[in-house]
N, CA, C and O of each residue as an XYZ file, in Angstrom:
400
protein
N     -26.060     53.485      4.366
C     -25.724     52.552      3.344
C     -26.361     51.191      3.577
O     -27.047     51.102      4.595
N     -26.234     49.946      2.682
C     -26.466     48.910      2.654
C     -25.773     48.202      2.957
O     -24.987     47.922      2.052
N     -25.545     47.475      4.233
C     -24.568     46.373      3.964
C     -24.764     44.958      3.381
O     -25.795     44.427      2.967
N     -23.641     44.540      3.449
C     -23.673     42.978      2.709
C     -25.044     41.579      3.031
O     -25.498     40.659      2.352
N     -25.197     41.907      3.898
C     -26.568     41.066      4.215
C     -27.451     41.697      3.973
O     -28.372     41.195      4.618
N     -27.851     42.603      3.385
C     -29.016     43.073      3.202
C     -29.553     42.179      1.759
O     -28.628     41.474      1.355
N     -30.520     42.080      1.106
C     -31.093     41.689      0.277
C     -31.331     42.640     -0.968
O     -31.629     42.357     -2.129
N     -31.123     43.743     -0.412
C     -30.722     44.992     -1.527
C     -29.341     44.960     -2.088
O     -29.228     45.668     -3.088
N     -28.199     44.299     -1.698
C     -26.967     44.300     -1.628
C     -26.735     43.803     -3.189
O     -26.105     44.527     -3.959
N     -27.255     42.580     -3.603
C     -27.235     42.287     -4.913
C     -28.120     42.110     -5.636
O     -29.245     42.120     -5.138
N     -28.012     41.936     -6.734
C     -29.185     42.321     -7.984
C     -29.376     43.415     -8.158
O     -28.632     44.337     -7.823
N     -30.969     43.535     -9.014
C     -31.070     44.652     -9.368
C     -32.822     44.680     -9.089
O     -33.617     43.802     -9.422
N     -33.121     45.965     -8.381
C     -34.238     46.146     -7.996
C     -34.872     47.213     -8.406
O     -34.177     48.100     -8.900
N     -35.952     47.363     -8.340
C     -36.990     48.424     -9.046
C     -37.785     48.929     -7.631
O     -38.047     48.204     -6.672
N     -38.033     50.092     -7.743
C     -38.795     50.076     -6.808
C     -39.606     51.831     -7.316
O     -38.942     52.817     -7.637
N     -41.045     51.774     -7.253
C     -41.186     53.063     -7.851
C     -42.086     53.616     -6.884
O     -43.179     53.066     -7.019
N     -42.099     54.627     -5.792
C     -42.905     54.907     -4.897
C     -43.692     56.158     -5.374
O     -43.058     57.107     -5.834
N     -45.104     56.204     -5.283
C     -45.812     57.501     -5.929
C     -45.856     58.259     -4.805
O     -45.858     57.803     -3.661
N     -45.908     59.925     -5.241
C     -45.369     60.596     -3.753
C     -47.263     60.967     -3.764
O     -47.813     61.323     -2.722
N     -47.714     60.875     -4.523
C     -49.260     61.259     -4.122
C     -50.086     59.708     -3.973
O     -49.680     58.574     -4.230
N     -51.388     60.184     -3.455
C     -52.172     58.874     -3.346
C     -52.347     58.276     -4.317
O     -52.296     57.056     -4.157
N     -52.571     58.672     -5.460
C     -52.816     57.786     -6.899
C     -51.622     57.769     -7.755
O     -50.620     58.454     -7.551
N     -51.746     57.154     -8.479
C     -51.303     57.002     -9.635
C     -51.624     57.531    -10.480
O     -52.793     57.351    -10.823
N     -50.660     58.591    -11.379
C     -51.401     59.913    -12.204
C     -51.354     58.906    -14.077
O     -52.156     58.787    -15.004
N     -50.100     58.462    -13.823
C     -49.709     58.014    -15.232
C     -49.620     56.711    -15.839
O     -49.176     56.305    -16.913
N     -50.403     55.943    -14.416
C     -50.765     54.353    -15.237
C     -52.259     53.885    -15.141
O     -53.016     54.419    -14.331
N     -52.617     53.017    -15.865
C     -53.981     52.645    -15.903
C     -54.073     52.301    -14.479
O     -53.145     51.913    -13.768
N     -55.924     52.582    -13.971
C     -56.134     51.862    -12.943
C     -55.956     50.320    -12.974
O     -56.015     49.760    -14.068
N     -55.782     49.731    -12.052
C     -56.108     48.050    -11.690
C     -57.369     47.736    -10.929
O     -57.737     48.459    -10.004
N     -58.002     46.718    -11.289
C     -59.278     46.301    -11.075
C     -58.822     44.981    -10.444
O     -57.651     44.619    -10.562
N     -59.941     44.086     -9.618
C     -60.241     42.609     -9.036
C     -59.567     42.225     -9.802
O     -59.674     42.672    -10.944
N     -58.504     41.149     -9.474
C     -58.905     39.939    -10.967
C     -59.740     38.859    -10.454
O     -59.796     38.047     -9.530
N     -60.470     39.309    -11.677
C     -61.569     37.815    -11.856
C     -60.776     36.412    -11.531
O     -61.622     35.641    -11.078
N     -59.911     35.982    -11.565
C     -59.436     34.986    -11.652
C     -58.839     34.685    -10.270
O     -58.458     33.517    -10.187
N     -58.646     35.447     -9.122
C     -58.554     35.099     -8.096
C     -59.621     34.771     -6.977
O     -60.589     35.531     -6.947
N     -59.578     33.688     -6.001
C     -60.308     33.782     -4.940
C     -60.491     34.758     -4.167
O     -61.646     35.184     -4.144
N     -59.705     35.291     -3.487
C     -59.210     36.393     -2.445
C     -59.322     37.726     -2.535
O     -58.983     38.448     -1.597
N     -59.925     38.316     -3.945
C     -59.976     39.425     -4.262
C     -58.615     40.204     -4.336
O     -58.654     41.385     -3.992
N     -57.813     39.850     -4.609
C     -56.458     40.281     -4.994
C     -56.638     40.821     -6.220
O     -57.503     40.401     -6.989
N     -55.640     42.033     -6.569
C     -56.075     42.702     -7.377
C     -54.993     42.748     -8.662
O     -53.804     42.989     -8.453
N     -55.607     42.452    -10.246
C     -55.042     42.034    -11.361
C     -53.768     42.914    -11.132
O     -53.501     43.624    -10.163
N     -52.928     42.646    -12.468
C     -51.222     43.310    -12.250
C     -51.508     43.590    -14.018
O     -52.554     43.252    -14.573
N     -50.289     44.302    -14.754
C     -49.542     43.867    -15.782
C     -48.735     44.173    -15.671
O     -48.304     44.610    -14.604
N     -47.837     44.066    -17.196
C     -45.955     44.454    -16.969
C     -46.297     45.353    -18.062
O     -47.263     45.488    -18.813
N     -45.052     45.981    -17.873
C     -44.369     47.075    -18.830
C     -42.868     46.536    -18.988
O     -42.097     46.131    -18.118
N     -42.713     46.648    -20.242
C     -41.710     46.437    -21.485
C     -41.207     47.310    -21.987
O     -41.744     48.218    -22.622
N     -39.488     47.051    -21.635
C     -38.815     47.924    -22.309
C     -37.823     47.153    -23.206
O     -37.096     46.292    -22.711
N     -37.781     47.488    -24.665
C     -37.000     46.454    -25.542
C     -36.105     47.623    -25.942
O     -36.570     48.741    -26.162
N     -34.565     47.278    -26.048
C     -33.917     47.987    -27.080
C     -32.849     46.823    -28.108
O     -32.039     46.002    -27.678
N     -33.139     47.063    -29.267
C     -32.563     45.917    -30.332
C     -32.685     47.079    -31.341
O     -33.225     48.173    -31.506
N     -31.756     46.073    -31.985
C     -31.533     46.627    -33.522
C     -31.432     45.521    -34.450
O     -30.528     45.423    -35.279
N     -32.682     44.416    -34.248
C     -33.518     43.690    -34.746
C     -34.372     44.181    -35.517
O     -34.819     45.261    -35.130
N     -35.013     43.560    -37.045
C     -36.172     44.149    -37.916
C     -37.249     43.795    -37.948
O     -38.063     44.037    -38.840
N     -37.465     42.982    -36.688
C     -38.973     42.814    -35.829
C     -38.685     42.980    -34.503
O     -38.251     42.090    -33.771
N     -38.905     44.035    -34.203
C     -38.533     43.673    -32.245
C     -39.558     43.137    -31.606
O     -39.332     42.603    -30.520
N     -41.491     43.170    -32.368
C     -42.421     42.686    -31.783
C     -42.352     41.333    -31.372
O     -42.713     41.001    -30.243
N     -41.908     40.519    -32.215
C     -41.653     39.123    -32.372
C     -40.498     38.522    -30.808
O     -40.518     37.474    -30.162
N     -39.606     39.790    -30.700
C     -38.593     39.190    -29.991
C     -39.327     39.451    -28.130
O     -38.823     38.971    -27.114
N     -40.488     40.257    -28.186
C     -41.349     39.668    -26.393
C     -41.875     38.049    -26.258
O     -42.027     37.449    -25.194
N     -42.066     37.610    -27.371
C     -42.712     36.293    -27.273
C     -41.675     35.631    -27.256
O     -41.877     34.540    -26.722
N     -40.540     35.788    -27.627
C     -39.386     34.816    -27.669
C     -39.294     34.175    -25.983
O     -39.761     34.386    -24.863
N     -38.131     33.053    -26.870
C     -37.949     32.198    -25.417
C     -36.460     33.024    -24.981
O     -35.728     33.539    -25.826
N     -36.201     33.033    -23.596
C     -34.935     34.024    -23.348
C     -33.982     33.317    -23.912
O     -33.772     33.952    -24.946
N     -33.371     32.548    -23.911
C     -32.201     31.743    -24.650
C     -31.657     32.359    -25.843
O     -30.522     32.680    -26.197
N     -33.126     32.446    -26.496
C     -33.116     32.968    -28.050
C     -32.560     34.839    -28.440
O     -31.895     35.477    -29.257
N     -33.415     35.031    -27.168
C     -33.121     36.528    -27.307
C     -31.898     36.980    -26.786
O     -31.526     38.128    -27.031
N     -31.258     36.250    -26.126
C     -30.014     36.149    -25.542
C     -28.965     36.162    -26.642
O     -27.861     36.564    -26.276
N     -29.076     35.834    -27.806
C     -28.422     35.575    -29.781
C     -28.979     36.654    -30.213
O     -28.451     36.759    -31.320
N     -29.725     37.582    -30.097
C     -30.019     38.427    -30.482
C     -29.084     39.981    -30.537
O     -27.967     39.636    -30.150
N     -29.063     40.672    -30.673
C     -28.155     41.963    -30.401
C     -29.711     43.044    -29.651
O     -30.088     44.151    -30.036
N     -30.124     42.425    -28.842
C     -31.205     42.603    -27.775
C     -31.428     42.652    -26.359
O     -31.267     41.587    -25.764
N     -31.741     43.591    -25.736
C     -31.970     43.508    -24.122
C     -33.434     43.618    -23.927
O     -33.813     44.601    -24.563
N     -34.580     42.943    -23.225
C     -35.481     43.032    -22.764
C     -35.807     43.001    -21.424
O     -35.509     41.977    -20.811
N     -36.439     44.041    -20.744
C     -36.858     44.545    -19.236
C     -38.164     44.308    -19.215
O     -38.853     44.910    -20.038
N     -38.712     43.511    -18.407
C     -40.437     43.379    -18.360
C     -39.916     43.393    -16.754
O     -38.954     42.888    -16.175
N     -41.078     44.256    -16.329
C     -41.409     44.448    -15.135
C     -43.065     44.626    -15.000
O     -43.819     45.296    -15.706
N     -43.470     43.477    -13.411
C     -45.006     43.408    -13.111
C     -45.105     44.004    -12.474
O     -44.363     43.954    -11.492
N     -46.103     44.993    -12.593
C     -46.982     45.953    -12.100
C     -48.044     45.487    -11.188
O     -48.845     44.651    -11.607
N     -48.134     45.938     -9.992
C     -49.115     45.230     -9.153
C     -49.665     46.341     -7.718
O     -48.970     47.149     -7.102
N     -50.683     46.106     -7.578
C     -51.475     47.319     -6.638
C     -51.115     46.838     -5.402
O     -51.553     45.698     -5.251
N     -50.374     47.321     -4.273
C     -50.646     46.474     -2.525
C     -50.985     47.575     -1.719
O     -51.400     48.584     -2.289
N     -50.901     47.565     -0.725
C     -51.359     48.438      0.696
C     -50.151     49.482      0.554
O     -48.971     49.293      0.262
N     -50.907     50.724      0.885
C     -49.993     51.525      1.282
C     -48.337     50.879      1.891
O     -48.007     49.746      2.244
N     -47.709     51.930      1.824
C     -46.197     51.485      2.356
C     -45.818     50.047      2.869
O     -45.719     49.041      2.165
N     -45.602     50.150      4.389
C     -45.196     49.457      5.195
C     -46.172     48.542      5.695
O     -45.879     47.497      6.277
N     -47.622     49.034      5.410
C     -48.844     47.814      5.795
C     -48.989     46.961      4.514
O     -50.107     46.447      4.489
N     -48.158     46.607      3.338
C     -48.380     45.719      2.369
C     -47.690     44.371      2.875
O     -46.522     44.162      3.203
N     -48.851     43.490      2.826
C     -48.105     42.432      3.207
C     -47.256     41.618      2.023
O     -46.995     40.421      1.895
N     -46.958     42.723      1.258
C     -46.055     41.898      0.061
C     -44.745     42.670      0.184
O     -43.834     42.351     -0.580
N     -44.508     43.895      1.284
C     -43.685     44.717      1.013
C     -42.317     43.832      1.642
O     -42.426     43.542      2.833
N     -41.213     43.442      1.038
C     -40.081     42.443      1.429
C     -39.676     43.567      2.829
O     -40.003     44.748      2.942
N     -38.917     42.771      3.725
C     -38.784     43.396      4.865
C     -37.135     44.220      4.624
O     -36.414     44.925      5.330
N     -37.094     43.889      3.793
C     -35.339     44.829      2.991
C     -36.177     46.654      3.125
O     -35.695     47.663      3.640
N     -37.425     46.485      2.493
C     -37.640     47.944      2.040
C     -38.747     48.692      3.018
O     -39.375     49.696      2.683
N     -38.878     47.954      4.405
C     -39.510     48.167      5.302
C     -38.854     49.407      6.116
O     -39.559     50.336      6.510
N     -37.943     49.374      6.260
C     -37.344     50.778      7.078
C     -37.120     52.153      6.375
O     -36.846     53.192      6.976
N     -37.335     51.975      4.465
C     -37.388     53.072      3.657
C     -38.835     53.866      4.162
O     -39.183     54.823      3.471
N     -39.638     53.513      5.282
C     -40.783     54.169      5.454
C     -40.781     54.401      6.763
O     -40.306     53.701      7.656
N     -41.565     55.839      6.859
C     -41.341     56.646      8.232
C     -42.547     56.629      8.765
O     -43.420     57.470      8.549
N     -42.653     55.509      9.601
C     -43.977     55.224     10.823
C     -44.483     56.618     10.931
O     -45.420     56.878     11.685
């Protein structure tokens, strides 16, 4: 289990591990141009459920707004790092989910 100091303990976390080397069902990621370091571009995926008669309109919204809405929006960033436990982005909460 998790205990109370852990950093997994509250909120809500995502975590999606591919059991093969690639990724079968999302676009590749490329450089981004826009970094020094060669770090490599991200995007998000969006999940809206409303019963709003534009829901396109309600991703650009400001959250406040969509918050008056009868609307929930999930955007989550997508981003390429190092295998498992050698990512130096991997938080040290989800470091022991991997077997040296």
């Amino acid at each position: 289990g998790v205990d109370e100091t852990s950093p997994l303990a509250s909120g809500f976390h995502i975590v999606s591990i591919p059991l093969e080397a690639e990724w079968a069902d999302l676009p590749d990621l490329t450089e981004d141009p826009k970094s020094d370091d060669g770090e490599m571009e991200s995007y998000a995926l969006v999940t809206l459920a409303t019963a709003e008669p534009d829901p396109k309109e309600l991703i650009t919204m400001e959250p406040d707004l969509v918050a008056m809405t009868a609307s929930s929006i999930m955007a989550v960033q997508v981003s390429q790092t190092e295998p498992g436990s050698e990512s130096k982005y991997l938080p040290d909460a989800y470091k022991p989910l991997y077997i040296e």
